[in-house]
C-alpha positions in Angstrom: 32.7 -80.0 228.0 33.6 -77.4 225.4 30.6 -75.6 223.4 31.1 -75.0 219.7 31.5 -72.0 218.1 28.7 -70.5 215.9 29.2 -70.9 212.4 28.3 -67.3 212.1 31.2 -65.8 213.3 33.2 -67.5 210.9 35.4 -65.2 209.0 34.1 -66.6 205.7 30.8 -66.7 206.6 30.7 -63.3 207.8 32.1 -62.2 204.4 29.7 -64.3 202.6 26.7 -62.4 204.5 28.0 -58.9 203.8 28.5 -59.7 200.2 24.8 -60.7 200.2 23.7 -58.1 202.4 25.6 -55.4 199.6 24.3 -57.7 197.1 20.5 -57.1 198.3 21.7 -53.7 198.9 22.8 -53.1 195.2 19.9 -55.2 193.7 16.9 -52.9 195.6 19.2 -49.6 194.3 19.3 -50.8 190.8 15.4 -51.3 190.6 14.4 -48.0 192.7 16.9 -46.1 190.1 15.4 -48.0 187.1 11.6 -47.1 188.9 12.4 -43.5 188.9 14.2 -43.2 185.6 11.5 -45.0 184.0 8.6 -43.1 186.1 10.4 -39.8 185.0 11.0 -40.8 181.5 7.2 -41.1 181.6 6.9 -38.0 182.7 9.4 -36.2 180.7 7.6 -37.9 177.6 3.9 -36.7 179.2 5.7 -33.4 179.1 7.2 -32.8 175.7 3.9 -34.3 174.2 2.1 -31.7 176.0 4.5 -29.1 175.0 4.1 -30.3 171.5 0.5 -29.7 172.0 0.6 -26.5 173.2 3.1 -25.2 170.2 0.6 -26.8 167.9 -2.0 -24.8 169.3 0.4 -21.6 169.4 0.9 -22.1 165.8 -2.4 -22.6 165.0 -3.9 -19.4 167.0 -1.2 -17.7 165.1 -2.7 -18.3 162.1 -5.5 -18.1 162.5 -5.0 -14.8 163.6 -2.7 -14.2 160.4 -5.8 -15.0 158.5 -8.0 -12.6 160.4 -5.8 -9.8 160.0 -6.0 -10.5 156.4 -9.5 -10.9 155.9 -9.9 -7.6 157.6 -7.8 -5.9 155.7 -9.2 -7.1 152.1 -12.8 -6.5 153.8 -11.7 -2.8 155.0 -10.1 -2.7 150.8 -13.4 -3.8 149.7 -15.6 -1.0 151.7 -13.4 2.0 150.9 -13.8 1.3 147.4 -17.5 0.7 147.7 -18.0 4.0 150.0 -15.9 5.8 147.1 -18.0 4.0 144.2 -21.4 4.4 145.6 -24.1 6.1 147.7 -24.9 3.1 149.3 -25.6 3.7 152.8 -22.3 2.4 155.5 -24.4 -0.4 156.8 -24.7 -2.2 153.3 -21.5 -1.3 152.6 -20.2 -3.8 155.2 -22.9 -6.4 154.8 -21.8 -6.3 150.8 -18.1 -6.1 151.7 -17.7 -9.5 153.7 -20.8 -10.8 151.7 -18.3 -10.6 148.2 -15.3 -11.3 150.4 -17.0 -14.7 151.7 -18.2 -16.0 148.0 -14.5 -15.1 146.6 -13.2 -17.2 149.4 -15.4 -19.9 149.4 -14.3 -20.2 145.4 -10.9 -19.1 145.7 -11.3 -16.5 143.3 -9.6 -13.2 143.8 -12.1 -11.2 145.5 -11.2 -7.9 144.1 -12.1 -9.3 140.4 -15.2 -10.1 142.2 -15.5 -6.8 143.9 -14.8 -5.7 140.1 -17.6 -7.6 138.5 -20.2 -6.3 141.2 -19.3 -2.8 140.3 -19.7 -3.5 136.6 -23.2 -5.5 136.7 -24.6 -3.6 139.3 -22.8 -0.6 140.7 -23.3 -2.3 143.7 -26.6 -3.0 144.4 -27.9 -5.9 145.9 -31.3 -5.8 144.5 -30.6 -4.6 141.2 -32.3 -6.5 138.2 -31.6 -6.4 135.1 -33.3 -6.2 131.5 -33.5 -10.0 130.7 -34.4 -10.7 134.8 -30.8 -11.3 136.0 -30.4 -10.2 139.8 -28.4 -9.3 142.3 -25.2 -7.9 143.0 -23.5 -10.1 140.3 -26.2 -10.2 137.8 -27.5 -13.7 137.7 -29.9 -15.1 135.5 -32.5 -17.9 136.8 -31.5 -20.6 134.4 -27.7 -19.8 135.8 -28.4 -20.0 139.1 -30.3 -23.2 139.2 -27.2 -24.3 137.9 -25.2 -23.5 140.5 -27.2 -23.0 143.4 -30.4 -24.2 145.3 -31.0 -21.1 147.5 -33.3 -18.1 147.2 -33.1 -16.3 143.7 -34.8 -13.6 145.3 -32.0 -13.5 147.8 -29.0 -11.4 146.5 -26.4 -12.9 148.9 -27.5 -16.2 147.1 -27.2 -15.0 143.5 -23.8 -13.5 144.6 -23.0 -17.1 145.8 -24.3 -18.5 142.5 -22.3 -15.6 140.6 -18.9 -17.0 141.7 -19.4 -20.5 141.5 -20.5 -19.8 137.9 -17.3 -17.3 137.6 -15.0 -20.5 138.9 -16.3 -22.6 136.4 -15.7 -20.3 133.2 -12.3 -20.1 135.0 -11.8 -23.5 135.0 -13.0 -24.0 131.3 -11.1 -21.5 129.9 -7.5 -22.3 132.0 -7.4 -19.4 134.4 -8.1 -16.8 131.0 -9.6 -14.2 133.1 -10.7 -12.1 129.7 -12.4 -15.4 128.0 -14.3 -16.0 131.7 -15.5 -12.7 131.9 -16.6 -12.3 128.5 -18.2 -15.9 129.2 -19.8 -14.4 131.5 -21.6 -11.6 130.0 -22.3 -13.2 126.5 -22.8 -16.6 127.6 -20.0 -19.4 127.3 -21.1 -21.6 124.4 -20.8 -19.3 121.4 -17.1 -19.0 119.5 -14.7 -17.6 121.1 -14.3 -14.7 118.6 -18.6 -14.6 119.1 -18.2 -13.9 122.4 -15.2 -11.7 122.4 -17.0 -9.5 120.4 -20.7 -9.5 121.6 -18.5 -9.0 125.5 -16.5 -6.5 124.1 -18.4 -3.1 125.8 -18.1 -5.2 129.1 -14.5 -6.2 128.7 -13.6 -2.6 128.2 -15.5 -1.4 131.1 -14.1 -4.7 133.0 -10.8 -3.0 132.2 -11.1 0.1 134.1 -12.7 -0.7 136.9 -10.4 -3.6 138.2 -7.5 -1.1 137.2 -8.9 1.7 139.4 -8.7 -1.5 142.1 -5.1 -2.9 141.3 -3.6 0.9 140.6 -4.9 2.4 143.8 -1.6 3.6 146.3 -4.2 2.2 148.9 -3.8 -1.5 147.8 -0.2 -1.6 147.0 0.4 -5.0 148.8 -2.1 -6.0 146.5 -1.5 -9.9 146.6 -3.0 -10.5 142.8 -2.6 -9.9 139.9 -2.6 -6.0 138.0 -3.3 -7.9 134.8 -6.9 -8.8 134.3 -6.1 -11.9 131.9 -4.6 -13.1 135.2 -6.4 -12.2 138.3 -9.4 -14.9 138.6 -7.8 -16.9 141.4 -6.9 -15.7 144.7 -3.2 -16.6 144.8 -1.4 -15.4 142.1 0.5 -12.8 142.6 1.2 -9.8 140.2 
């Protein structure tokens, strides 16, 4: 009696289970590859947004050191001229200094028209008051500095806070016109123009020469703002 042959050593059979075998083969490659393309692509992607982050952060730090180096350098302006201007003692020159340097910023005015106005109203002193009871480094009257304020008239950093906000508005009402804000300033805003123009005159003048002593010096001569008065409220604009 004969036995049959398996089916599995059939020639076409054989072929039939390579093809499947290659075919299972092929199949499991494909979906490992597409596994670790796709867990890689998450990882590439993990990476470049973290790289991302970190160059936002670079560029960040960078500016922020940018804008220390410049605030030091305005501040370090801002005390030489003091030092040269008065006999204030060095400690109060720096508290001043950054104390003028923060209200300009905080307003965006230029803080060397600031620095300007302090040396005009005050000569610099933080407790000065004047003949009508203004005070402070700025000169601030009470009624004023309700106004614009609801600190400490008794305070000078306060006033000088006051001061500038006050200083920002006239800028604002009279269109960046540095002259017709100052003179706003000293003889009060609501009169004429030509009122006020002429009752602020003596100021103006004085005004004048002492933000020109500023803007002139050799010292300052990358001087960001402007050498013109009429144009040197805001921070900004350039001369």
């Amino acid at each position: 009696m004969k036995l049959k042959t398996s089916n599995i050593y059939n020639p076409s059979t054989l072929t039939q289970i390579i093809i499947l075998a290659l075919l299972g083969i092929s199949i499991s490659l494909i979906c490992f590859t597409s596994y670790y393309i796709m867990t890689n692509e998450r990882k590439f992607s993990a990476l470049e947004e973290r790289m991302e982050a970190v160059e936002k952060e670079l560029t960040q730090i960078a500016e922020n050191l940018e804008l220390v180096y410049e605030v030091f350098g305005e501040a370090q302006k801002i005390k030489n001229h003091i030092q040269t201007r008065s006999r204030i003692q060095s400690e109060q020159i720096a508290e001043i200094s950054y104390a003028i340097l923060y209200s300009a910023r905080a307003t965006k005015i230029n803080p060397f028209l600031l620095l300007a106005v302090a040396e005009t109203e005050s000569s610099f002193y933080p407790n000065a008051v004047g003949g009508v009871g203004e005070r402070g480094l700025i000169q601030v009257c009470y009624g004023t500095f309700k106004m614009f304020s609801n600190g400490d008239f008794y305070n000078w950093r306060d006033t000088l806070q006051a001061g500038a906000k006050f200083l920002d508005y006239l800028l604002k009402r009279f269109k960046g016109n540095t002259i017709l804000a100052l003179a706003g300033y000293n003889a009060g805003p609501n009169r004429t123009r030509e009122r006020m123009l002429e009752l602020a005159s003596p100021y103006l003048k004085k005004m004048e020469r002492n933000y020109s002593r500023i803007a002139q010096n050799k010292e300052y001569a990358n001087l960001i703002y402007s050498k013109d008065l009429k144009n040197a409220g805001w921070a900004g604009i350039k001369a």
